[in-house]
C-alpha distance (Angstrom), angle and dihedral (degrees) to the residues before:
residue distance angle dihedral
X1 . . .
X2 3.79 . .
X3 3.50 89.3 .
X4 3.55 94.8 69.6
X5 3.93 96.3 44.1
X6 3.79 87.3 52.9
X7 4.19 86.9 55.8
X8 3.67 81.3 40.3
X9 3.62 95.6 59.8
X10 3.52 97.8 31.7
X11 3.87 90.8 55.9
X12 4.32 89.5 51.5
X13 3.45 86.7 53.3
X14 3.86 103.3 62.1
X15 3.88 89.3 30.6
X16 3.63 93.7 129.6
X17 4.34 92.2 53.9
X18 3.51 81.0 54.3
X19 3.29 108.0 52.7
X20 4.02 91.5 42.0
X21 3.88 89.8 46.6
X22 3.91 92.7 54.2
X23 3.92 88.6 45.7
X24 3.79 89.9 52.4
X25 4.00 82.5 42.4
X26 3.79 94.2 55.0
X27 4.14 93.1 47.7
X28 3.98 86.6 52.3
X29 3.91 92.0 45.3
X30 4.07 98.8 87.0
X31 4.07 95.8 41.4
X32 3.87 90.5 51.4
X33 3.97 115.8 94.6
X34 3.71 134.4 -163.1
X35 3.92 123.7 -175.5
X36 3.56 129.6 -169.5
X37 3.72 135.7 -172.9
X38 3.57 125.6 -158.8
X39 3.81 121.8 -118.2
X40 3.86 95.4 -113.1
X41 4.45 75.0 59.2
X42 4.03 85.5 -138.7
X43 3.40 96.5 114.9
X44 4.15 137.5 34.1
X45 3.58 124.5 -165.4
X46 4.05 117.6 -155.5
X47 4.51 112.8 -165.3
X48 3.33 129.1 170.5
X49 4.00 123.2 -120.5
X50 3.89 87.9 -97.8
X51 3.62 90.5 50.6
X52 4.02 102.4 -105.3
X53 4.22 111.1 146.8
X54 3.32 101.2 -116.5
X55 4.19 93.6 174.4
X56 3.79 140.5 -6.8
X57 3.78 109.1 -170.5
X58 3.87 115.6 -171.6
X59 4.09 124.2 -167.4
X60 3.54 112.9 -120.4
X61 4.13 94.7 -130.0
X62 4.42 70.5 57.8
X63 4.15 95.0 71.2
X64 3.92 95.4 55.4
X65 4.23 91.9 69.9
X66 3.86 110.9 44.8
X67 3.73 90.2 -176.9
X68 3.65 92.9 52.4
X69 3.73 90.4 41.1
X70 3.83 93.5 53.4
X71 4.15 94.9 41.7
X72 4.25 79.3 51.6
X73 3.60 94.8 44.9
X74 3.80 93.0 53.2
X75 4.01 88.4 44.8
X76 3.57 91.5 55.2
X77 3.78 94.4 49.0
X78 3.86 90.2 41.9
X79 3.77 97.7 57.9
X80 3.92 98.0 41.2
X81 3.92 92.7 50.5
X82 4.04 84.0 50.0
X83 4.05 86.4 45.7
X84 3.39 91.5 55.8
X85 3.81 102.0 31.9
X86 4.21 82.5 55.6
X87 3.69 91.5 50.4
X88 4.02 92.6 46.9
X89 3.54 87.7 50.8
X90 3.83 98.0 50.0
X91 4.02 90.7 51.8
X92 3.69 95.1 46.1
X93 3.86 92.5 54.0
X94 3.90 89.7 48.7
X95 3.88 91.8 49.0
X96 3.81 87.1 47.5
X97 3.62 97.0 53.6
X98 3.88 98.4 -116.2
X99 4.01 92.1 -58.6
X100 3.76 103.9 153.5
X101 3.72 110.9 -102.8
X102 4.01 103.1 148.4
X103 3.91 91.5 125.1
X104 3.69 92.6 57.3
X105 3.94 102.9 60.6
């Protein structure tokens, strides 16, 4: 229990890093860019940090299996929204100082 009112007060006390560091965080969101390929390596999906699809590109030997295509599709998607979900998560525990927020993202 003290544990977390220690984080707790550790966390009001560089408030104002925060909040600057998330601003600056929020500019760099749309210029950032994940890609992900799936494990078949048929298809690549490109997003940008605030999630926009900036490309899907498909192998043609890809359009002949729809199944496989779809199960790809979804792989690709998977692993670049856990790319970037990863990444978030690593910048938001440096901007908050190490403070334990796993459960949160």
């Amino acid at each position: 229990m003290m544990g977390n009112f220690g984080d707790m007060m550790k966390l009001m006390s560089h408030a104002k890093d925060i909040q600057e560091g998330a601003k600056a965080f929020k500019e760099e969101l749309p210029h950032m860019e994940f890609s992900a390929v799936s494990e078949g390596g048929r298809v690549k999906v490109t997003i940008s940090g605030d999630f926009q699809v900036k490309s899907v590109e498909v192998s043609p030997d890809a359009l002949s299996d729809r199944a496989a295509l779809e199960q790809e599709l979804k792989q690709a998607f998977d692993n670049v929204l856990s790319s970037a979900k990863l990444t978030f998560r690593e910048k938001i525990s440096g901007m908050m100082g190490g403070i334990g927020l796993d459960s949160l993202l």
